[in-house]
C-alpha positions in Angstrom: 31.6 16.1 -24.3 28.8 18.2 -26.6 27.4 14.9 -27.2 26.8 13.4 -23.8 25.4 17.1 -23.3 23.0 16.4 -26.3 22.4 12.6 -24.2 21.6 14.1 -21.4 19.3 17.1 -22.9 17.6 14.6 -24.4 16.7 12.4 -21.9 15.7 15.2 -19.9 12.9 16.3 -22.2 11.9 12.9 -23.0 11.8 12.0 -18.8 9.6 15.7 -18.7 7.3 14.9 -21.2 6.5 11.4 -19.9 6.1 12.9 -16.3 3.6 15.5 -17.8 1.4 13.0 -19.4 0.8 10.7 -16.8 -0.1 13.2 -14.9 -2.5 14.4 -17.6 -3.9 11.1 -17.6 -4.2 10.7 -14.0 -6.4 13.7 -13.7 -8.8 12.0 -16.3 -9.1 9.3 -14.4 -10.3 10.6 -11.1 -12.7 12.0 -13.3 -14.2 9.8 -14.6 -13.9 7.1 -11.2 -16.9 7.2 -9.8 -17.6 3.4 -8.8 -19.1 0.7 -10.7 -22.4 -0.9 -10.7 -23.3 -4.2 -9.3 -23.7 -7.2 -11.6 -27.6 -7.2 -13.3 -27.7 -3.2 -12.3 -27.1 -1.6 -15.8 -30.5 -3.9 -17.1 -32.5 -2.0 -14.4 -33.1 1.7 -16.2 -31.0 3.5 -12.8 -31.0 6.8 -12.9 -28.4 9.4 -13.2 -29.9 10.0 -9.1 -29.7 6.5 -8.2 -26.6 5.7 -10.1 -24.9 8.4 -8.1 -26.5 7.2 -4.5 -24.9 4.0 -5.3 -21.4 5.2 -6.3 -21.6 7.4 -3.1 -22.7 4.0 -1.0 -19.6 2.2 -2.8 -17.5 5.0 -1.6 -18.3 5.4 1.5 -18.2 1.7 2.1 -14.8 1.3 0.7 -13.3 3.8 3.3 -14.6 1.7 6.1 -13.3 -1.3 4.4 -10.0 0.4 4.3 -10.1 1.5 8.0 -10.8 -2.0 9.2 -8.2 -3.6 7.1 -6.0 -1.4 8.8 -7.2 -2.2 12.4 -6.9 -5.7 11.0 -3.3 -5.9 10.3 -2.4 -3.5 13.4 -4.0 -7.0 15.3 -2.2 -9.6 13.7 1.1 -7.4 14.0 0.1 -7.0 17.9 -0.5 -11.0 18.4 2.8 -11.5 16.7 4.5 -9.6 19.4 2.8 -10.9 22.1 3.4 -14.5 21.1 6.8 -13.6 20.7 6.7 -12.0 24.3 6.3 -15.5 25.6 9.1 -17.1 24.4 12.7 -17.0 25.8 15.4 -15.2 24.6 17.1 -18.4 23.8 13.4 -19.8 22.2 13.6 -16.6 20.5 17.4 -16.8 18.8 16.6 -20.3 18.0 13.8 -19.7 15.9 15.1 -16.9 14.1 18.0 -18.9 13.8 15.9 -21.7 11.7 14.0 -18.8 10.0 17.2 -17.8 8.7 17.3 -14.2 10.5 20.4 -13.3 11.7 20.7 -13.1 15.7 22.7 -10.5 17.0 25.2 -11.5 19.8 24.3 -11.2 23.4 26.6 -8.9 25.4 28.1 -11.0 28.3 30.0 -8.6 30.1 26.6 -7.7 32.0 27.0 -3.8 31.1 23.3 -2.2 30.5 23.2 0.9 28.3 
């Protein structure tokens, strides 16, 4: 029993310790993020102005990327259901069925919840 205590004492330092570094390290790095430069940039002299002005651009671009992404997959998950929509219930159990998706059984007593 004392030494599963000592196991478990153990492990609980060592889990604390490896929490507190990564976060440690994680701080460092959003530090030190800023963006990169494009390809042929760091030959150009930038300075410490323009190098910022183009991390700023970068970031501000990124978040729109990230936004239309979003509204991307929203679409594609919104023309699935739709195109589903069209088809039967029977078209619909069938293709799940060759899909592999397991189709729940149709109540045919006719009572609606």
């Amino acid at each position: 029993m004392l030494r599963l205590s000592a196991v478990c004492a153990s492990l609980l330092l060592a889990l604390s310790l490896l929490v507190s570094t990564g976060e440690s390290q994680d701080k460092d790095k959003k530090e030190k993020a800023k963006g990169f430069l494009p390809p042929g940039f760091k030959d150009l002299n930038l300075s410490a102005e323009q190098k910022s002005k183009v991390y700023g651009i970068q970031a501000d671009f990124k978040a729109k990327i990230v936004e239309l992404e979003k509204k991307a997959k929203d679409l594609k998950n919104q023309e699935h259901k739709d195109v589903f929509a069209v088809l039967t219930d029977d078209q619909r159990a069938k293709y799940l069925k060759t899909k592999g998706v397991e189709v729940p059984a149709k109540d045919k007593t006719g009572d609606k919840k």
